[in-house]
PAVO-406096 format. One line per field, with one value per residue (C-alpha): y, z, x; residue in one letter; residue number from 1. Coordinates in nm, 4 decimals. Example, Ala and Ser with C-alpha at 12.3 -4.5 7.8 and 13.67 -1.06 7.14 Angstrom:
v: -0.4500,-0.1060
w: 0.7800,0.7140
u: 1.2300,1.3670
code: A,S
pos: 1,2
***
This chain:
v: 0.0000,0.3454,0.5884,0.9650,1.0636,1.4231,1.7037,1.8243,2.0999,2.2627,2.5460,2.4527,2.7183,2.6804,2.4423,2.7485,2.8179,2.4463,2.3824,2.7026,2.5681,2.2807,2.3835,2.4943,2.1114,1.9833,2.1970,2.0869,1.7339,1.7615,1.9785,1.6920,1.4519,1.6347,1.7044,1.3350,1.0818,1.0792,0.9821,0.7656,0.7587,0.6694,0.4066,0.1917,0.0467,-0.1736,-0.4776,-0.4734,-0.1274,-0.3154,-0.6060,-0.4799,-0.2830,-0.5822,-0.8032,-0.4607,-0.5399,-0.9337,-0.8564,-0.6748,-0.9460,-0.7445,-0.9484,-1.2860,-1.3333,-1.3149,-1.6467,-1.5174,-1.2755,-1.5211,-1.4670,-1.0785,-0.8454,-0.6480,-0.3077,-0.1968,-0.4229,-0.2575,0.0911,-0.0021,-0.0973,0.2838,0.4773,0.2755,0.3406,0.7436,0.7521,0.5359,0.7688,1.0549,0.8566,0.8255,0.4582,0.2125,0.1038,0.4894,0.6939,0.4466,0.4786,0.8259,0.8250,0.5628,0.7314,1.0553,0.8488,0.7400,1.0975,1.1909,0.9036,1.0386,1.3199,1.2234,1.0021,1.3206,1.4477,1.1844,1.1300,1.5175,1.4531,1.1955,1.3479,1.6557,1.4698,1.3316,1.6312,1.9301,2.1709,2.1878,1.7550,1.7324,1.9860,1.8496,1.4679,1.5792,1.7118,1.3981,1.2605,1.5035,1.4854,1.1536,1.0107,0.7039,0.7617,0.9873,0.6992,0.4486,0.6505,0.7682,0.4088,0.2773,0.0095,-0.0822,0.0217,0.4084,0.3230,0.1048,0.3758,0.6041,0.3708,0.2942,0.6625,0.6559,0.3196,0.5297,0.8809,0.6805,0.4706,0.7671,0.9783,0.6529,0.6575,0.9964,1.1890,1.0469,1.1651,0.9610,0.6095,0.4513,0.6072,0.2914,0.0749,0.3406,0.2083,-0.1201,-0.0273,0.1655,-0.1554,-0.4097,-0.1937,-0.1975,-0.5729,-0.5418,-0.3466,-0.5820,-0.9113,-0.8358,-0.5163,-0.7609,-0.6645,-0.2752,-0.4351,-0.3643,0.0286,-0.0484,-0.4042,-0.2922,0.0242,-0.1587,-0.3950,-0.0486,0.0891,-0.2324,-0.2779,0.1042,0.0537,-0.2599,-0.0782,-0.0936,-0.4857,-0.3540,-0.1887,-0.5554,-0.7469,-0.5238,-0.5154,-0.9470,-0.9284,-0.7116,-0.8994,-1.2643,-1.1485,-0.9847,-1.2846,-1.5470,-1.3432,-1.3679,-1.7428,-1.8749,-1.6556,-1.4879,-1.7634,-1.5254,-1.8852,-1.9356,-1.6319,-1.7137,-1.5038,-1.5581,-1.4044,-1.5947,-1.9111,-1.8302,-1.8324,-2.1410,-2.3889,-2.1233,-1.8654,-1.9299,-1.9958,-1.6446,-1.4673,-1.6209,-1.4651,-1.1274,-1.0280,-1.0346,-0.8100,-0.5309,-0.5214,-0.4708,-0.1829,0.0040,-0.0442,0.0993,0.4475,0.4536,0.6257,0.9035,0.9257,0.6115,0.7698,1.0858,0.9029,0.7119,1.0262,1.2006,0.8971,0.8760,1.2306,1.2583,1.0079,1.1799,1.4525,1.3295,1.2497,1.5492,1.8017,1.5496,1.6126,1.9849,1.9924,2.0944,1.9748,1.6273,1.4052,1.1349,0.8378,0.5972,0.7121,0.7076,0.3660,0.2304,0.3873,0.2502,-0.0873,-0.0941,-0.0407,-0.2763,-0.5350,-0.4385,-0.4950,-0.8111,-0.9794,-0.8656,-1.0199,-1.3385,-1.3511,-1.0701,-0.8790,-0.5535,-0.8355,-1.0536,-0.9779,-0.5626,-0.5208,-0.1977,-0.1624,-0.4339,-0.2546,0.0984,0.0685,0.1241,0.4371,0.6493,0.5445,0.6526,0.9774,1.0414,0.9322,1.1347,1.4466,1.3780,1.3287,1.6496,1.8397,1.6227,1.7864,2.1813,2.0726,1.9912,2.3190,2.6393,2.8096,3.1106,3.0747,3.1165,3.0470,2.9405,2.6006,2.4546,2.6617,2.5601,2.1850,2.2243,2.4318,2.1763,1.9408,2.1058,2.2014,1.8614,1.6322,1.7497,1.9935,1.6718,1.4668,1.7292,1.7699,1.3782,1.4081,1.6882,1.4990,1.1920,1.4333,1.5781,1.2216,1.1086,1.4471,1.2743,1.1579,0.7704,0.6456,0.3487,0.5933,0.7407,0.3491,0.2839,0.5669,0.5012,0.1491,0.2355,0.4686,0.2759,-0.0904,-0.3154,-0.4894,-0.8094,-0.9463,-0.7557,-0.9208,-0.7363,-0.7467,-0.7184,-0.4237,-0.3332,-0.6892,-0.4627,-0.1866,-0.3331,-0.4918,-0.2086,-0.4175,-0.4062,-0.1067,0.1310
w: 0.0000,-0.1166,0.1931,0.1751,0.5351,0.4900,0.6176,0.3597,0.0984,0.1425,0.3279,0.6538,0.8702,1.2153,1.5079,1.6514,1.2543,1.1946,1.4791,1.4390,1.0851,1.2004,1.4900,1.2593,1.0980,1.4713,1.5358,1.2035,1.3050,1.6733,1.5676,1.2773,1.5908,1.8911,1.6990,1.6425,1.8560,2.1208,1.8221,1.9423,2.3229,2.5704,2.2947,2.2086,1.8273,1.7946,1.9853,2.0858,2.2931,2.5830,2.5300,2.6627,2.9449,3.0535,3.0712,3.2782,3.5182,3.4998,3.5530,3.8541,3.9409,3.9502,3.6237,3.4771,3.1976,2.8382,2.7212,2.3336,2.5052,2.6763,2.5424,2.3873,2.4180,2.7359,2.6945,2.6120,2.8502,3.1645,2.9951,3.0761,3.4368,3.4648,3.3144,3.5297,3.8104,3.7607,3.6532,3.9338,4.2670,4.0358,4.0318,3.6513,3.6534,3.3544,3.0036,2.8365,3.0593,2.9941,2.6362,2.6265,2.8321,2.5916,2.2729,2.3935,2.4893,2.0578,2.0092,2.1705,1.9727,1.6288,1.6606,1.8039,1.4526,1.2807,1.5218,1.4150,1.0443,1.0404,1.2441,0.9786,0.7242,0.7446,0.8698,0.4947,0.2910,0.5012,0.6704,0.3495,0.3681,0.7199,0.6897,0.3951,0.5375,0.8463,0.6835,0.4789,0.7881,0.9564,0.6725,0.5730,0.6077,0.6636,0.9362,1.1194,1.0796,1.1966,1.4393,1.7423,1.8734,2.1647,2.0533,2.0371,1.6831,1.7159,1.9483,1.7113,1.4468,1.6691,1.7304,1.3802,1.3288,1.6497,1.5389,1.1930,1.3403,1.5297,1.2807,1.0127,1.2843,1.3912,1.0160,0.9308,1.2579,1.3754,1.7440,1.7362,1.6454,1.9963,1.9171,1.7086,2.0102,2.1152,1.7512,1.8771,2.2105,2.0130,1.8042,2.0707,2.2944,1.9926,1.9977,2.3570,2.1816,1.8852,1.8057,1.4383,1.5150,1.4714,1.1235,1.2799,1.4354,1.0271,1.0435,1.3607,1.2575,0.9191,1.0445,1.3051,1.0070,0.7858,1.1157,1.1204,0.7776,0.8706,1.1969,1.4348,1.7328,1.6177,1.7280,2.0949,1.9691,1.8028,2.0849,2.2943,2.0337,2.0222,2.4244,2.3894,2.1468,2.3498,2.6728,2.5516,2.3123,2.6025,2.8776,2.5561,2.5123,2.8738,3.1096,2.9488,2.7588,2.4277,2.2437,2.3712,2.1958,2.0012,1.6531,1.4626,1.1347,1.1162,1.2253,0.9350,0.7454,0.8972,0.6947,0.4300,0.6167,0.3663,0.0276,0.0987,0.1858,-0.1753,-0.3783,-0.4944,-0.5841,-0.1780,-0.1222,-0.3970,-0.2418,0.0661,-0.0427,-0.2254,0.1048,0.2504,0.0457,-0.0175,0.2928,0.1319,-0.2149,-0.3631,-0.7184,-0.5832,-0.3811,-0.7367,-0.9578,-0.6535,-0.5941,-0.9646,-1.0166,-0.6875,-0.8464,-1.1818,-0.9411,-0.7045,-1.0535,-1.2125,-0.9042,-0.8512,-1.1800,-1.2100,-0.8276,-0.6570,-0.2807,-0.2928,-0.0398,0.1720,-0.0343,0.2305,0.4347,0.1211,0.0832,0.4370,0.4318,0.1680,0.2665,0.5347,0.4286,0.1894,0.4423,0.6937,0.3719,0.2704,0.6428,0.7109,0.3559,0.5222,0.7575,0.5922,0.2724,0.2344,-0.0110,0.2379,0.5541,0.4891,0.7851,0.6949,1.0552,1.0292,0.7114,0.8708,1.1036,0.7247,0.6427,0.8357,0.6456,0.3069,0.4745,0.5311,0.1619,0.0367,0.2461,0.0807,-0.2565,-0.2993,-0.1341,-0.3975,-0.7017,-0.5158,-0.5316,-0.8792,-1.0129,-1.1278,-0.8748,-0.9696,-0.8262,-0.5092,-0.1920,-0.4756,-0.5857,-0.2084,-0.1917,-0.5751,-0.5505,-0.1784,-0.3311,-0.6372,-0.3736,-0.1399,-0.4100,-0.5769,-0.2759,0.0284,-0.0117,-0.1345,0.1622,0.4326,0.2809,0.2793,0.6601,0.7566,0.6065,0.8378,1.1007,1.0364,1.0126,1.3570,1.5421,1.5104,1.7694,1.7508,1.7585,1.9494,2.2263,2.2445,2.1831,2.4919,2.6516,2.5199,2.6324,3.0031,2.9688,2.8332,2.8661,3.1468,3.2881,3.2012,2.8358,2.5358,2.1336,1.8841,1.5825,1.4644,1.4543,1.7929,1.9547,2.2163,2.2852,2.6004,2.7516,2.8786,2.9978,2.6311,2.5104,2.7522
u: 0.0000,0.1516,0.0893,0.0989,0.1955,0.3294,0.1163,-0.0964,-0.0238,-0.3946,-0.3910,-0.5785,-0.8319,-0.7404,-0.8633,-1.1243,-1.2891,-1.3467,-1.5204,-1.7312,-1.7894,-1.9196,-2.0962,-2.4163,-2.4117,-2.4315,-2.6994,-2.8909,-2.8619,-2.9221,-3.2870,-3.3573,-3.3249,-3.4440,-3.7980,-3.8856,-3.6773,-3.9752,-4.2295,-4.4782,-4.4028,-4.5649,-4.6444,-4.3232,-4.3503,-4.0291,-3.9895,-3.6345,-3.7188,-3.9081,-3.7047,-3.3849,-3.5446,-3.7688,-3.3893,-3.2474,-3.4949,-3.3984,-3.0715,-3.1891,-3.3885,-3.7091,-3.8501,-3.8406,-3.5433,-3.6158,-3.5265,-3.4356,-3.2206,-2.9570,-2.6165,-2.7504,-2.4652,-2.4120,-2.3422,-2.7133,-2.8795,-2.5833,-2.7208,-3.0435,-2.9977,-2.8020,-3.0913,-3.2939,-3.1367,-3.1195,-3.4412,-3.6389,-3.5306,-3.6661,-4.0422,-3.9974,-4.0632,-4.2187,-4.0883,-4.2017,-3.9829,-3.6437,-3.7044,-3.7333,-3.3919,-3.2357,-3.3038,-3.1911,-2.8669,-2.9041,-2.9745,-2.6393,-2.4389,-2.5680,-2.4443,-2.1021,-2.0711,-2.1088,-1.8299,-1.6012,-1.6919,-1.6048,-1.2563,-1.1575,-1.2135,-1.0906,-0.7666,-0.7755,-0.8580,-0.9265,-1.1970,-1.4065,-1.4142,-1.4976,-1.7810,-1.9233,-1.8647,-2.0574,-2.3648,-2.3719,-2.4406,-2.6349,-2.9160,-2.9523,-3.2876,-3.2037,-2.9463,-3.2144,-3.4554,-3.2592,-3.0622,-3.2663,-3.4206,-3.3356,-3.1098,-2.7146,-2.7269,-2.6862,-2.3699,-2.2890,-2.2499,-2.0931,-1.7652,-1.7531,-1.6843,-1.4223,-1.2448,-1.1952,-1.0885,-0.8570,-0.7053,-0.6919,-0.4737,-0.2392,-0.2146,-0.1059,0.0239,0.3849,0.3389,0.0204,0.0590,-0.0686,-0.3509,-0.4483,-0.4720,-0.7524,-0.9004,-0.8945,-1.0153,-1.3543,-1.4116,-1.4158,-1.6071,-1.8664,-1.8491,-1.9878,-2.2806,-2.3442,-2.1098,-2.1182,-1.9226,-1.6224,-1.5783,-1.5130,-1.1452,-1.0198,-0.8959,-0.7119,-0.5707,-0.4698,-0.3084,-0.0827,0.0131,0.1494,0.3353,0.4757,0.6414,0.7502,0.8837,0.9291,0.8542,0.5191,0.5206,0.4180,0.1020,0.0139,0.0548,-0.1478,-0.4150,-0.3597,-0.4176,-0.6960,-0.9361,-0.8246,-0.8882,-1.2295,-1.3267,-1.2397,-1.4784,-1.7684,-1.6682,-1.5826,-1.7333,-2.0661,-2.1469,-2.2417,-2.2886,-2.6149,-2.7761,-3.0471,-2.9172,-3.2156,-3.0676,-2.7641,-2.8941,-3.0995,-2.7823,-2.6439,-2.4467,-2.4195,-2.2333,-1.8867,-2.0519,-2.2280,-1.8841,-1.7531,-2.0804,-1.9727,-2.3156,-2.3843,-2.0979,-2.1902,-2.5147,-2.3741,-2.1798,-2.5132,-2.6730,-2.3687,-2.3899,-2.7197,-2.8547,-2.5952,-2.7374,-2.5883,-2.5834,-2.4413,-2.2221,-2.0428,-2.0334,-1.8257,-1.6468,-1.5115,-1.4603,-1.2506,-1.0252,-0.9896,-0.9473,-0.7099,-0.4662,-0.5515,-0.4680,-0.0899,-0.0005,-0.0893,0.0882,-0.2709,-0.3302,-0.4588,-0.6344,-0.3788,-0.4083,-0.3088,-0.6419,-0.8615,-0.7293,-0.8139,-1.1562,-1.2189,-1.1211,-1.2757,-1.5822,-1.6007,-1.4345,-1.7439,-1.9970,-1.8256,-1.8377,-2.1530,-2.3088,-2.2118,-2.5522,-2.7653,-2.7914,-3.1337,-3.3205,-3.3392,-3.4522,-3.4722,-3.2051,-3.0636,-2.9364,-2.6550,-2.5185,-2.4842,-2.1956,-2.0056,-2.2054,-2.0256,-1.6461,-1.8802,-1.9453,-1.5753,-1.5038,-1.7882,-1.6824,-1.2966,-1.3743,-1.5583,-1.2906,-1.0641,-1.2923,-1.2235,-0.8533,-0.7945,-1.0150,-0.7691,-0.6038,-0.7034,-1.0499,-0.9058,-1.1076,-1.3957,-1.2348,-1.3487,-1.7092,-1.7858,-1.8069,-1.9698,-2.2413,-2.3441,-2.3410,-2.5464,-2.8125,-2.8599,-2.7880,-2.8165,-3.1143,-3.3008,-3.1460,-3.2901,-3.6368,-3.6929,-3.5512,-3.7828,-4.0789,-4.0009,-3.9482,-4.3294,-4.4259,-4.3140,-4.4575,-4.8203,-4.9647,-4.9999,-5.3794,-5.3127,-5.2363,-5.5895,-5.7141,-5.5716,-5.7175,-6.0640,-6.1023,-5.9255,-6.2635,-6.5190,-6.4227,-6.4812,-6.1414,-6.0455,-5.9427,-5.9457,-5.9017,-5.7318,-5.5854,-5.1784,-5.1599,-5.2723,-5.0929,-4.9103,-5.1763,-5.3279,-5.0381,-4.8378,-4.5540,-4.4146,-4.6046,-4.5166
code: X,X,X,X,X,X,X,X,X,X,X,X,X,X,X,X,X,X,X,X,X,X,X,X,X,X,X,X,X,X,X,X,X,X,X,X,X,X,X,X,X,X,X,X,X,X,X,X,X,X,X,X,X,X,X,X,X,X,X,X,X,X,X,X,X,X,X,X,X,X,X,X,X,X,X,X,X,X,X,X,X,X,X,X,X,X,X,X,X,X,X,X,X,X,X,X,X,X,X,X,X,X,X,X,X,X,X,X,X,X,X,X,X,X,X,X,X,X,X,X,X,X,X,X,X,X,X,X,X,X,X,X,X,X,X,X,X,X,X,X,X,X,X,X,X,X,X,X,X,X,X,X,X,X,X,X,X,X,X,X,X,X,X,X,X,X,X,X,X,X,X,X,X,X,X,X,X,X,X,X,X,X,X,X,X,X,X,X,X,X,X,X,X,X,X,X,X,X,X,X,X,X,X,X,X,X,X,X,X,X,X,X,X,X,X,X,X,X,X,X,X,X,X,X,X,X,X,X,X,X,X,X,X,X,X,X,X,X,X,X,X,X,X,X,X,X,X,X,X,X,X,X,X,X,X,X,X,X,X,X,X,X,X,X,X,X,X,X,X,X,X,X,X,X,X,X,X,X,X,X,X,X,X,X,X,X,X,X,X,X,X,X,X,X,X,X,X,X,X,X,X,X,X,X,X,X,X,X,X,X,X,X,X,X,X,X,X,X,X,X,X,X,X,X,X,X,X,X,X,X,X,X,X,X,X,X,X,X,X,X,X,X,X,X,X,X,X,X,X,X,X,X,X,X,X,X,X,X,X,X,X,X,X,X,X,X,X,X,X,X,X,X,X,X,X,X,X,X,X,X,X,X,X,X,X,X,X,X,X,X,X,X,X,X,X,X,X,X,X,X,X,X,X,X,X,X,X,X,X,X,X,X,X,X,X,X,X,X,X,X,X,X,X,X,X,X,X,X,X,X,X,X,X,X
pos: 1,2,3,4,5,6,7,8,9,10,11,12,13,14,15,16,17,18,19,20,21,22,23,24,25,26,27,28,29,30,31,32,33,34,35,36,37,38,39,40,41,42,43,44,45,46,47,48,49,50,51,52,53,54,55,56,57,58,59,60,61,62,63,64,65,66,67,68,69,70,71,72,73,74,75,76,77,78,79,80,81,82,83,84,85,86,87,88,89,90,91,92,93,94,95,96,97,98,99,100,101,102,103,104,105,106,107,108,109,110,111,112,113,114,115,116,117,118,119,120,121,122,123,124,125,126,127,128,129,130,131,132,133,134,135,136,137,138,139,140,141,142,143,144,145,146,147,148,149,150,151,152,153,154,155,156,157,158,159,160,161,162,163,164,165,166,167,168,169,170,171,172,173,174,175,176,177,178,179,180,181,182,183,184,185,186,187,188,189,190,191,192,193,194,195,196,197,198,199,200,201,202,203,204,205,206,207,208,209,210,211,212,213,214,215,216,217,218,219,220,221,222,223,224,225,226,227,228,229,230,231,232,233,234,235,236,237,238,239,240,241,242,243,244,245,246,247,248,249,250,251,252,253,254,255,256,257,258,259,260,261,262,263,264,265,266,267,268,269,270,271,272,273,274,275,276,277,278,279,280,281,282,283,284,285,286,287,288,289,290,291,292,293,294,295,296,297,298,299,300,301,302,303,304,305,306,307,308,309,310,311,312,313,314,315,316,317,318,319,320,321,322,323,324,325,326,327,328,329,330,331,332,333,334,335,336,337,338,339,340,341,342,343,344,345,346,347,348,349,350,351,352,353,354,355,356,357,358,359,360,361,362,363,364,365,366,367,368,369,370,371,372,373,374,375,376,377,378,379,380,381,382,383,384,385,386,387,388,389,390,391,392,393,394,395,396,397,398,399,400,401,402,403,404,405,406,407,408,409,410,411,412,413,414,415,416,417,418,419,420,421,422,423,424,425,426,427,428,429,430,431,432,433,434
***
């Protein structure tokens, strides 16, 4: 792998004017998510919600054990049992008022991925690609959707970002090269969120493997990384027994798990679900025209973006897409979830190969070669990408009927049992519905 590890040539606004550049796309985001996280509540829609805070209280022992849960991850279930245990002494007690907490928690992870998607990238290419890598996060309607439930997934998304930022800056600053054991730490922390989060141990891995070739020293930060994952993987193994959770989705895959890693048509599926909460066609037209861009502005001697970086984003996305196709691809199952923890890494690459295009225009455009490409960009994908977002935003600000059902019948019906249909399966059992 050829690495670029000099400083860039791009003139670079200081620490104070990027933040305060991309202190208005934190805002953005944080409005897009503090307007509908709470939709439906008191009512809780998705399953998993109650789930996890019903096994808090298990763990607890206030509740009986949810047998599918056995093995499930522990960081999300230990968050639980600490929201419920600020919460309760406050007299905000039931399944409603830990959900709200939680997915203010997801609220608060969302936006820290647009943090660190920003951080990366501008490492890579600048100001200009950590502002416009950010936004792609902050508007995406799928990320928004997806992003503000209760669940390990939003965490999830947030370390993907970290184990990147980390990585990138191991990669390219010399005084910071222990700072990819940090990777390492972010991606097996993940792992405690989700198991699949595995595939998220690639930046750091393949980093330490480039230091190494460069320097021997570097052999400490690999066997710190190699004690790291064994002692975590043994306490999952021997001690919390993570074998004996019931993983509907890849038992679904069973038996089939390698002749799905070795069908390519899984992995490029993978990768369009990967960019497609970005635009997926925007997302390929940038991609390609930052890398006529990227050879354009070397041989004309413009800035360009740090290969090596562009490289290991890049890689480890696709890595993430290809081990992930191995249990679950969007035809299947519609599991859009499992596929996001890469999103983020397209961000970054997004964000870097439009500051690639402002690089390669004339010089003589002056502070206009960065804005240019940012406001094409802004016009035909992200103006699209925020009104699609604000619509889902207007969506989840109604009030959900099955909350005045419940109401109604408290009112008019007489105790005792009460048949309904699907759609209304949780309404009168508030255990699960809030």
């Amino acid at each position: 792998m050829c690495l670029q590890i000099a400083r860039p040539k791009w003139r670079e606004p200081s620490r104070r004017r990027f933040w305060f550049g991309l202190l208005p796309v934190v805002l953005l985001a944080a409005t897009l998510r503090l307007l509908s996280f709470d939709f439906s509540l008191p009512y809780i829609d998705h399953p998993d919600e109650p789930s996890l805070y019903v096994q808090a209280l298990a763990w607890r022992g206030l509740a009986d054990p949810i047998g599918n849960l056995a093995g499930y991850p522990p960081a999300s279930i230990v968050q639980n049992i600490l929201v419920q245990w600020v919460l309760e002494p406050l007299g905000y007690t039931g399944s409603a008022s830990a959900v709200y907490a939680n997915r203010l928690l997801s609220v608060l992870s969302g936006l820290l991925t647009l943090v660190f998607v920003a951080l990366a990238a501008r490492r890579i290419a600048g100001a200009w690609a950590g502002w416009l890598a950010g936004l792609a996060w902050a508007v995406s309607p799928l990320a928004l959707e997806h992003g503000v439930y209760a669940l390990a997934d939003p965490h999830v998304y947030m370390l993907s970002a970290m184990t990147t930022w980390l990585a990138v800056v191991a990669l390219l600053d010399a005084q910071r090269r222990h700072w990819v054991v940090w990777s390492t730490l972010a991606a097996l922390l993940a792992v405690t969120f989700k198991y699949p989060a595995v595939f998220l141990l690639f930046p750091g891995g393949v980093v330490t493997l480039v230091l190494l070739r460069r320097d021997r020293r570097a052999l400490r930060y690999l066997i710190v990384q190699a004690i790291m994952v064994g002692l975590v993987g043994a306490f999952f193994l021997f001690v919390y027994d993570a074998t004996q959770m019931e993983m509907n989705v890849t038992q679904q895959a069973e038996g089939r798990l390698l002749a799905n890693l070795l069908t390519p048509g899984r992995l490029l599926e993978n990768l369009w679900s990967t960019i497609m909460p970005l635009n997926g066609v925007a997302w390929v037209i940038a991609a390609v025209a930052g890398v006529a861009a990227f050879f354009i502005a070397r041989r004309t001697g413009n800035p360009t973006a740090h290969a090596g970086a562009v490289a290991l984003c890049a890689l480890a996305m696709a890595a993430h897409a290809w081990g992930v196709s191995s249990f679950t691809v969007m035809s299947e199952n519609g599991r859009l979830r499992d596929i996001l923890p890469g999103t983020p890494l397209a961000a970054v690459l997004f964000g870097t190969a439009v500051a690639q295009i402002g690089f390669a225009l004339p010089r003589r455009l002056g502070k206009l070669r960065q804005a240019a490409p940012a406001i094409v960009v802004a016009a035909l994908v992200f103006a699209p990408q925020f009104a699609a977002s604000w619509a889902l935003v207007q969506e989840r600000q109604r009030p959900d009927q099955r909350i005045d059902l419940r109401a109604w019948a408290d009112t008019n019906l007489d105790p005792g049992t009460v048949l309904v249909n699907q759609s209304n399966h949780k309404t009168f059992n508030p255990y699960f519905s809030g």
